[in-house]
Each structure stands twice: as C-alpha cells, then as structure tokens.
C-alpha positions as CSV (number, residue, x, y, z in Angstrom):
1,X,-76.1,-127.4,78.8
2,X,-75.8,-127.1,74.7
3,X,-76.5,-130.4,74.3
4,X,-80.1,-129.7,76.2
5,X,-80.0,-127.1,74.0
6,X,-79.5,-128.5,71.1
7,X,-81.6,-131.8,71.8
8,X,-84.5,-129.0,72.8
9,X,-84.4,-127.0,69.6
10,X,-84.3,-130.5,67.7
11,X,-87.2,-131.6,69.2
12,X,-89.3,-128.5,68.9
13,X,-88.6,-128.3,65.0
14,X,-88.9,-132.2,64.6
15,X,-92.4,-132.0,66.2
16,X,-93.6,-130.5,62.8
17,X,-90.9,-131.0,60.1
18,X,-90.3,-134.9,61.1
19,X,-93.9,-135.9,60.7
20,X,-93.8,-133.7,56.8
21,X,-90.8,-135.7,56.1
22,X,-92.8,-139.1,56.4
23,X,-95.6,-137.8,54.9
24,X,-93.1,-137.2,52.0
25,X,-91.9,-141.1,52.0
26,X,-95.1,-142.3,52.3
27,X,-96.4,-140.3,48.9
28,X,-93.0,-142.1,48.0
29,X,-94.2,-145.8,48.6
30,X,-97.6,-144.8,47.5
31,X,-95.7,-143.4,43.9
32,X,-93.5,-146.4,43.7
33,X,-96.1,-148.6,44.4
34,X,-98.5,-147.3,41.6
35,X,-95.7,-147.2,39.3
36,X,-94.8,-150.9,40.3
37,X,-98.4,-152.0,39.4
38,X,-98.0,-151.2,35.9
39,X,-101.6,-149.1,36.4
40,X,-100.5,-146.1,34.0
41,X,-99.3,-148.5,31.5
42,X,-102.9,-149.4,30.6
43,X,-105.5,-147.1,28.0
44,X,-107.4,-144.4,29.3
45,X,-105.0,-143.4,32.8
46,X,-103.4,-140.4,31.4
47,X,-106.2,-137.8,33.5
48,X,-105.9,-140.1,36.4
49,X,-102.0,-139.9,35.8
50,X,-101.9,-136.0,35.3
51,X,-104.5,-135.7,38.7
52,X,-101.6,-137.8,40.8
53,X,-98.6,-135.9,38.9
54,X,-100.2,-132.7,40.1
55,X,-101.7,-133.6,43.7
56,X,-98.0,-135.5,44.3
57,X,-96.2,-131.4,43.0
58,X,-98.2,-129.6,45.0
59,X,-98.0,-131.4,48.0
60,X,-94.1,-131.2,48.0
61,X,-94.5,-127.4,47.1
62,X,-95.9,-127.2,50.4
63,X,-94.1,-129.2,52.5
64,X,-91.0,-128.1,51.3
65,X,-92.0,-123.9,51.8
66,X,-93.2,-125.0,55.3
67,X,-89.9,-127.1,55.6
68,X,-88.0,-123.9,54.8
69,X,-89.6,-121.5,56.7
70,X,-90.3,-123.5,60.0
71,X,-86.6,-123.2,61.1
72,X,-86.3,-119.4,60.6
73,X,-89.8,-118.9,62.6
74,X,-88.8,-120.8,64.9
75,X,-85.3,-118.8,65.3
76,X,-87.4,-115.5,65.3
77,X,-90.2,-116.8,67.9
78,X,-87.5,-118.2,70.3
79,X,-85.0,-115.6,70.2
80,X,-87.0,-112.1,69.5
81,X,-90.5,-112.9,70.8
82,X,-91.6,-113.5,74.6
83,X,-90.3,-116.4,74.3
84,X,-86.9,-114.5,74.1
85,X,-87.2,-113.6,77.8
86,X,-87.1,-117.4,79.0
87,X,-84.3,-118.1,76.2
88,X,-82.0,-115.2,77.0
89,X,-82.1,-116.5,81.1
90,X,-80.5,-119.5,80.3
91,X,-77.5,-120.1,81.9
92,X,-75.6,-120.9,77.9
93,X,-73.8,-117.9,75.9
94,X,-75.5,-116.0,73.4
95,X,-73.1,-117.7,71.4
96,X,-73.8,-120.9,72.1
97,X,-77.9,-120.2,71.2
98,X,-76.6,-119.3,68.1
99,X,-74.9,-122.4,67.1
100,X,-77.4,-124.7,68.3
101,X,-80.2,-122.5,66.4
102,X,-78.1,-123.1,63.1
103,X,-76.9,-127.1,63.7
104,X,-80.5,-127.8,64.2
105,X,-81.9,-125.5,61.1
106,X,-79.2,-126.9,58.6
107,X,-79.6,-130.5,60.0
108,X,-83.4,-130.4,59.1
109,X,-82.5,-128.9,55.7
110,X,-80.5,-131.4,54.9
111,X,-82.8,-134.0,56.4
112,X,-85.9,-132.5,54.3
113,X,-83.3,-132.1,50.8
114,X,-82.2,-135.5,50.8
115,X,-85.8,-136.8,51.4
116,X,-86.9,-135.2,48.8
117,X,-84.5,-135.8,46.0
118,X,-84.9,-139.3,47.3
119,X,-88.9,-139.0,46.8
120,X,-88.5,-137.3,43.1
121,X,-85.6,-140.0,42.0
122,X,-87.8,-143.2,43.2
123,X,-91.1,-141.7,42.0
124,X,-90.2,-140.7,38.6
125,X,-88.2,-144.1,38.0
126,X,-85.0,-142.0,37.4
127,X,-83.0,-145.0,38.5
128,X,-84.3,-147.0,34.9
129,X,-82.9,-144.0,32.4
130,X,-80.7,-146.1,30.1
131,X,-77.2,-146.6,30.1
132,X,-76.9,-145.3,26.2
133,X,-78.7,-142.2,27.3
134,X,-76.6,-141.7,30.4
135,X,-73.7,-142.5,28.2
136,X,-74.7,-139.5,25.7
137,X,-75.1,-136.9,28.4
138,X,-72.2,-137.7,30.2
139,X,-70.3,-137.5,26.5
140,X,-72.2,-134.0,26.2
141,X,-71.1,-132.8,29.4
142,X,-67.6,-133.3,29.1
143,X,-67.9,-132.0,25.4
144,X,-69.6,-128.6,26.3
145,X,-68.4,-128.4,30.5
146,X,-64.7,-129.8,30.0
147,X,-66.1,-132.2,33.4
148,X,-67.9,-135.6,33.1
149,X,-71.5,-135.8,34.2
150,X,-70.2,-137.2,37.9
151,X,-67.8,-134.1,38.3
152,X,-71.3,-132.3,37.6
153,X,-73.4,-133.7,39.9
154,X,-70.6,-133.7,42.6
155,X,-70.5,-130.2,42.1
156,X,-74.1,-129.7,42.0
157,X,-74.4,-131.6,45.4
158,X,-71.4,-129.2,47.0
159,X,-73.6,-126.0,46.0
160,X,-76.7,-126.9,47.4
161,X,-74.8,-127.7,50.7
162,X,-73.4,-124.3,50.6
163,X,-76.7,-122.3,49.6
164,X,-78.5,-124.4,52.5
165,X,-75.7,-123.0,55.4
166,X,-75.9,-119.5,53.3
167,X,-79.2,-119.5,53.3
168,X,-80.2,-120.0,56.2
169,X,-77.6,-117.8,57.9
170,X,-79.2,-115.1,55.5
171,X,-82.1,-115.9,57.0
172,X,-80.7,-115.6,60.5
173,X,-78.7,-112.5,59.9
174,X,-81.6,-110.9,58.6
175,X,-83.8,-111.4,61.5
176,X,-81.3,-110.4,63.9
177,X,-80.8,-107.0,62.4
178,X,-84.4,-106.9,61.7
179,X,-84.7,-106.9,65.6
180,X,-82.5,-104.2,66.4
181,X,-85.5,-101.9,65.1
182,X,-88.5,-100.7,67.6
183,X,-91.2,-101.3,65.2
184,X,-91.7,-103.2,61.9
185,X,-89.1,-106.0,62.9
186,X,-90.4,-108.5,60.6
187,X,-90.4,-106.0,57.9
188,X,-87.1,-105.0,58.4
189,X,-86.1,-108.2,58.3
190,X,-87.3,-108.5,54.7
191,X,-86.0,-106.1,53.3
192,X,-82.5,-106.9,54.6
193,X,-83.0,-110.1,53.4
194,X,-83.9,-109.1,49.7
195,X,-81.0,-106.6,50.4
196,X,-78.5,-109.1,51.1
197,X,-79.6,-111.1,48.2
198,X,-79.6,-108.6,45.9
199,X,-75.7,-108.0,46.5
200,X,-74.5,-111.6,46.5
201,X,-76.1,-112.1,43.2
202,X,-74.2,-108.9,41.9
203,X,-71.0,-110.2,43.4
204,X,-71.2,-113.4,41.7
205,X,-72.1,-111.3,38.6
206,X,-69.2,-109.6,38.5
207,X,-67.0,-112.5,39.4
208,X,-68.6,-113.6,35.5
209,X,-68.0,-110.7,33.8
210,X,-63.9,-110.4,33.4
211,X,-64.1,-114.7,32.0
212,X,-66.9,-113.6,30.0
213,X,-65.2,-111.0,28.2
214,X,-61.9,-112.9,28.1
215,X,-63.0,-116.2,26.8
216,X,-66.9,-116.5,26.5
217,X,-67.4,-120.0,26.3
218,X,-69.8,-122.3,28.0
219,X,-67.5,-124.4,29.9
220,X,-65.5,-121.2,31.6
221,X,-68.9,-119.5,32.3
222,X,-70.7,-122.6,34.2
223,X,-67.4,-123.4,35.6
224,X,-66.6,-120.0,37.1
225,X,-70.3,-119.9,37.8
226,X,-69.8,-123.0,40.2
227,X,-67.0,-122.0,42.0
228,X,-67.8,-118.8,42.8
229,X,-71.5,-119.7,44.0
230,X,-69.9,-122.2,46.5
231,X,-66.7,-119.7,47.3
232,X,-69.1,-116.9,48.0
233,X,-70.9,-119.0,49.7
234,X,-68.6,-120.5,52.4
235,X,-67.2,-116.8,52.8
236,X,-70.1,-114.8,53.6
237,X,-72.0,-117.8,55.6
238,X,-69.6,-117.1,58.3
239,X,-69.5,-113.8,58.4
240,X,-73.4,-113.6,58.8
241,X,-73.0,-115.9,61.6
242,X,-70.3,-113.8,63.2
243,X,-72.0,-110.9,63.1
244,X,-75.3,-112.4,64.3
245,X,-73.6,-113.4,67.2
246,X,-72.4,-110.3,67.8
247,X,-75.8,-108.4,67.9
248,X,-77.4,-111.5,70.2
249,X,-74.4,-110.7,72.4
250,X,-74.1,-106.9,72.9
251,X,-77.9,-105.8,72.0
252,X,-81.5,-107.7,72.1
253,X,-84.0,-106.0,71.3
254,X,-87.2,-108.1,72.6
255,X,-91.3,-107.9,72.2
C-alpha cells in the first residue's frame, strides 16, 4: 500500500511540477539555440538581448516559487483539508503518509534543482569559462578557503541537499503544528515557520562566534560556516520529521 501511496502522491505533484520542469528545458534549447546562432554577437542586439535575459529570469522566478511551494500545498491540502478525511481512512500508518509526503516533496526538489542549475550552466555558456580563469579561482580558493575550488563546490552541492530535506521538513513541521490550532491554521503555520527559522539561523550564529573570536580568518569562518549549515541541518531535519509524525499519529485536527 505505500508504494500506491507513493506512486499517487508522485503523480498528483508531477501533474503540475513535471510539465514546469520541461517548460524549463525547453527555454533551455531555446537559450542554447540563440546563443549557438551567433545572433547576439552581431551590432545593435543588446535590448533584444537584455528583453530575453529578463523574460528567461523571471520565468525561472516563477517556476521555481511555484516549484517550491506546490509540495508543501499539496502536504497541507491532502493531510489537513477535506481531503484529510479520505487520506486519514486509508488503511497505511500515519507514519507511513508521512514518508511518502517527504520522498515525493524532496524527490521533486531535487528534480526541479538539478534542472535548473542545468538550465542556468547551458544557457549562460558556463561550460566555455577558460581554463586560465578556472585555474586562478581555483588558486584563490585554496589561498583564501585552505580547499580547492572542487572541495568547494562539493561542499556547496552537500548543503543545498541538506537545506532542501530541512527545508522542506520545516515546511512540514510547520504545518502540522499550524493544524493543531482551531482557527488561523495557515497563519499559525507561518509564524512557526519564521519561528523556526529564526532559531536555526541563531544557532548557526553562535556555532561562528567562539572561531570568530579565536582565529578570525576567512578560511575558519566559511569553513565552520559549511559544516555547521550541513550538521544542523541533518540534525534538526529528523527531528522535525519525528515530531511531525508524532502529531499526525496521536492528534489531527481537520477542516
């Protein structure tokens, strides 16, 4: 029965976020494709160039806020609106709505994230920066980081992993508890959620402040800046998702 589950909550979030994601690869061909043509190499292209820069932004503005959002309305509709009634009857564990609700949310994230790096690296022509300049950066990284540009970007790529899971689990968290109150759920939900947010950024504040006193430099403030984003991270994700669980199991509060 979770694998209905799960194949169910995947299709009802593909039905809008899969078409967005090819709307995002075709704006991709279309980018590479005008860049292939050599059309903004020629005189008098630089408004036609700025329209395309700015109608190609805003589009993945939009997509990626609805891309973000879509999971966590979709948690809140299924779980705490009427629809909760027909959820709730199905014979899976609390538990197991849970899990399927977050495999499907931080599948599409990631689906949606590696599009559209993808889209941004092929469009701007990232993939032709020079091998002296990549050579100077990576020399300037491990001159002011102590790591290498690879190290960086490794690193880079391990944090936004960990701030999609905590992020959405935030996001989860903070809908559940939302829902515990009669009125103003959604409300509720906010403010937990800027609540929430509010401490983890303190936390990982503090975490800076005894290496910034103790030896202030740029490579031990990024690098304990790295590690404690992902560490806080993988800690607290859990724990959101426990106690999440724990509210869907013992108390529901539905529209």
């Amino acid at each position: 029965m979770l694998g209905k589950l799960i194949k169910n909550d995947m299709k009802n979030i593909g039905k809008l976020l899969l078409p967005l994601n090819v709307i995002v690869l075709l704006m991709t061909l279309v980018g590479v494709a005008l860049r292939a043509s050599g059309l903004f190499d020629l005189d008098n292209t630089s408004s036609l160039l700025a329209i395309l820069i700015m109608a190609y932004s805003m589009g993945m503005i939009v997509i990626m806020v609805v891309s973000y959002f879509y999971p966590i309305i979709h948690y809140y509709r299924n779980l705490f609106s009427r629809q909760g009634y027909l959820t709730f009857t199905l014979p899976v564990s609390s538990w197991s709505i849970l899990f399927s609700k977050t495999l499907v949310g931080f599948f599409w994230y990631m689906v949606t994230g590696v599009v559209a790096t993808f889209s941004v690296w092929a469009v701007t022509g990232f993939y032709r920066i020079p091998r002296e300049t990549i050579a100077y950066v990576n020399y300037y990284f491990a001159q002011e980081l102590g790591m290498n540009l690879a190290t960086f970007m490794g690193w880079m790529v391990v944090i936004a992993i960990s701030a999609l899971l905590w992020t959405l689990m935030t996001a989860y968290f903070s809908i559940t508890v939302g829902q515990l109150y009669a009125k103003h759920k959604i409300i509720a939900s906010v403010v937990v959620y800027v609540a929430v947010y509010t401490v983890m950024q303190v936390l990982i504040t503090i975490a800076l402040i005894p290496f910034i006193f103790r030896s202030p430099t740029q490579e031990t403030i990024v690098s304990v800046a790295l590690y404690s984003t992902v560490v806080f991270s993988l800690i607290f994700s859990p724990i959101f998702y426990g106690i999440s669980g724990i509210i869907l199991k013992k108390k529901v509060n539905l529209d």
